[in-house]
N, C-alpha and C positions, 0 to 999 in steps of 0.2 A: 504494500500500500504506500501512496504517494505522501510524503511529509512535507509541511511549505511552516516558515516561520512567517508568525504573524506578530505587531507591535501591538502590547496590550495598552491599555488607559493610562498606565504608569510608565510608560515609556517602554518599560522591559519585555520582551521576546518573549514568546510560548512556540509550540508547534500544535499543528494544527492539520488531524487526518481528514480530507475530505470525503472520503469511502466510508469514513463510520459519524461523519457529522461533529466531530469532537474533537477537544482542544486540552491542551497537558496542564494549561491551567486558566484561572478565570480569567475573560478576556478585561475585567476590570483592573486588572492587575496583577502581574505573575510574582513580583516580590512581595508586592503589598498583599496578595493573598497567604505565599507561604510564610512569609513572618508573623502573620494576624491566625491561623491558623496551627503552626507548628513549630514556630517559636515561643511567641507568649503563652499562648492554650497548653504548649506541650514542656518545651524547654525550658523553661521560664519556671512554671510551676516543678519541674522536678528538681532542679537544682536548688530551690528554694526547699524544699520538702525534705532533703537530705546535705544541706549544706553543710551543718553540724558531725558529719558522722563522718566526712570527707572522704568516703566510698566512690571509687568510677562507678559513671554513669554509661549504661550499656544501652546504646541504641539498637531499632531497628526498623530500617524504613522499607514498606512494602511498596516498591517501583522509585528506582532509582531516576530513572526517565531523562531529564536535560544533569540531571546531580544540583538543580537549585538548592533543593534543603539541603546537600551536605555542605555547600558553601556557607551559607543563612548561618549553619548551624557551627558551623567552624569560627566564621565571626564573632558570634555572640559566645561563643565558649572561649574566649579571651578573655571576658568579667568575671571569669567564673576562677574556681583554686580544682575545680574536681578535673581531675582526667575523665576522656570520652572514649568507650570502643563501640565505631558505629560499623552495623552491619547494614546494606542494603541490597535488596534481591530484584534482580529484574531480568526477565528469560528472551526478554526481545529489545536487546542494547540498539539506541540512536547510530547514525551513518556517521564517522569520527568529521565529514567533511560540514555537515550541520553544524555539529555541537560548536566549530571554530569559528560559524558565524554568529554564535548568540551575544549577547551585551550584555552579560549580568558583571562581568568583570567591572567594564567601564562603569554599569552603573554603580557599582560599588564605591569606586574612586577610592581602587588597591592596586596599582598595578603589580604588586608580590602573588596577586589570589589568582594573577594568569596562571604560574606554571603548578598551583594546585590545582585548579580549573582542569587542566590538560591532566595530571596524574590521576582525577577522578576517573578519566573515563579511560586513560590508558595503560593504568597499571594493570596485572596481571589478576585473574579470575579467581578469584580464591585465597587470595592470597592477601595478608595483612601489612598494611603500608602506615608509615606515619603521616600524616599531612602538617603535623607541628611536634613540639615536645610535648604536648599533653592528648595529644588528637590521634586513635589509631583508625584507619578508615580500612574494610573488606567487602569487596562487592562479592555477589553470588549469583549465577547464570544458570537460574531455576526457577520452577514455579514454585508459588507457595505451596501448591498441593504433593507435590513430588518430595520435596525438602522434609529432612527429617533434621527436626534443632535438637543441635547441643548446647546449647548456650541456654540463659533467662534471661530477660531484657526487662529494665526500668523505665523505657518511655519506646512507641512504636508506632512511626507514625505512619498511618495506611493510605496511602496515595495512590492507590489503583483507577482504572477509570472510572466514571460513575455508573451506575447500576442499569443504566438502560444500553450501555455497552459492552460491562462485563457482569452479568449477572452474577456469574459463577464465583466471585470473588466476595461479596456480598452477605455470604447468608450465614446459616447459625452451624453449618460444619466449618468453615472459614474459621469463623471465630473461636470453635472451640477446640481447633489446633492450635491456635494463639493463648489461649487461656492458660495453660498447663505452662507454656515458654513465658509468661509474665511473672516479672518478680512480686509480692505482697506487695500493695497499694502500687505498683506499676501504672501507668497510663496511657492509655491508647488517644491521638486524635487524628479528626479524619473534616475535610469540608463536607462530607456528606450528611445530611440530618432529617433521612428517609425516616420516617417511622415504618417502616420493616426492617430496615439496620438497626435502628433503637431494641426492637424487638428480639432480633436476632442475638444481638449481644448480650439483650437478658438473657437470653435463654442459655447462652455459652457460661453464663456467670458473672458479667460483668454490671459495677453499677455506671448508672450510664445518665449525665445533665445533658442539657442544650446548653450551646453557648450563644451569646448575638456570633452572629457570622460575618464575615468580612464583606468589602462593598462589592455590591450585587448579590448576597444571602443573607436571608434572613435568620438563619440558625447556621452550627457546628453542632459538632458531639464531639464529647470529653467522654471517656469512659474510663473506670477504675477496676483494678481487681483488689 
C-alpha cells in the first residue's frame, strides 16, 4: 500500500494510507497529539508515581510506526533521574526513504535528535541500543499476537491503528495478553476512547478513566492494572 506524508495542523508530518483511508496520526497534530496523549497521560504520570523509588521505567509501545513517541519520549526523559528501557513492536517497518523526509527533528529544534532519529529506525531488530546514558531503546519485528513477552512493562503505550482498520488489535484477547506483561499499577494509554475498548479492557482486568483528549477528540483512555 501506497504511503504519502501529509503536514498536520501543527506543522509536523504524519503518513497517510490512502487504501485504508487512514493517517499514523491526528491530522490536528502529530506532536501535539502524541505528547497530549503519551507523554502527559502516560509518561508524565508514571515517573511521577515512582519517582521516589528510582526504579527504571520499562516501556512499551505497540507500533512503532514514524518512532515519534520514542523521540517525545527520549526528550522528556531528560527531566527525569529514572532510566528508561523502551521496547517497541511493529511487524510492518516505514520505507527508510520516508522516514528521512519527516520534520519532527527540525520541529524539535535538536539538531543532536537527527542521528537518534536515524538509529531508531536503523538499528538492528532485536537488538538493545542506547539512545543516551539513561535511555535503552529495542524494537521488535512482530505482531502483538505472535510475540511471546518476557519482560513486565510500567507504562504501554498502544498506538495501533484505530479500530475500524485494525479490529483485531482492539478487543478483550488483545488486552488480556497485555494484562499478565503489566507491572502492578502499570499504565496503558491509547487516543482511542471506543466504548468497546473501554469494555474490552475491563474485561482483561484493567481499570480504565477517560481523559479530555487532545484537539480534534473529545476523550482518551488511561487504563490501570
Amino acid at each position: 500500500m501506497k504511503t504519502e506524508i501529509i503536514i498536520t495542523e501543527d506543522g509536523s508530518n504524519s503518513l497517510y494510507i490512502k487504501e485504508l483511508g487512514e493517517g499514523y496520526h491526528s491530522v490536528h497534530g502529530a506532536i501535539q497529539e502524541s505528547i497530549h496523549v503519551f507523554i502527559n497521560a502516560g509518561l508524565k504520570k508514571v515517573c511521577s508515581d515512582i519517582a521516589e523509588t528510582g526504579d527504571a521505567i520499562n516501556i512499551l509501545e505497540i507500533g512503532l510506526g514514524t518512532g515519534l513517541n520514542v523521540l517525545l519520549t527520549l526528550v522528556e526523559s531528560k527531566k527525569y533521574t529514572q532510566k528508561i528501557n523502551y521496547t517497541a513492536m511493529e511487524p510492518y517497518p516505514i520505507d527508510a526513504g520516508i522516514i528521512a523526509d519527516l520534520n519532527y527533528v527540525e520541529l524539535l529544534k535538536d539538531e543532536k535528535l537527527q542521528i537518534v532519529f536515524e538509529k531508531i529506525h536503523t538499528c538492528e531488530w532485536g537488538q538493545a541500543i542506547n539512545l543516551s546514558d539513561n535511555f535503552t531503546f529495542c524494537k521488535i519485528k512482530n505482531t502483538l499476537q505472535d510475540h511471546q513477552f518476557e519482560n513486565e512493562y510500567d507504562l504501554i503505550y498502544f498506538d495501533a491503528f484505530a479500530p475500524r482498520v485494525q479490529p483485531e488489535m482492539w478487543t478483550e484477547e488483545v488486552f488480556s495478553k497485555i494484562y499478565p506483561a503489566t507491572n502492578l499499577k502499570g499504565v496503558l494509554v491509547t487516543y482511542c476512547a471506543k466504548g468497546a475498548v473501554k469494555r474490552a479492557l475491563k474485561k482483561a482486568g484493567f481499570e480504565v478513566e477517560s481523559l479530555q483528549g487532545p484537539p480534534g477528540k473529545r476523550e482518551m483512555i488511561r487504563a490501570m492494572k
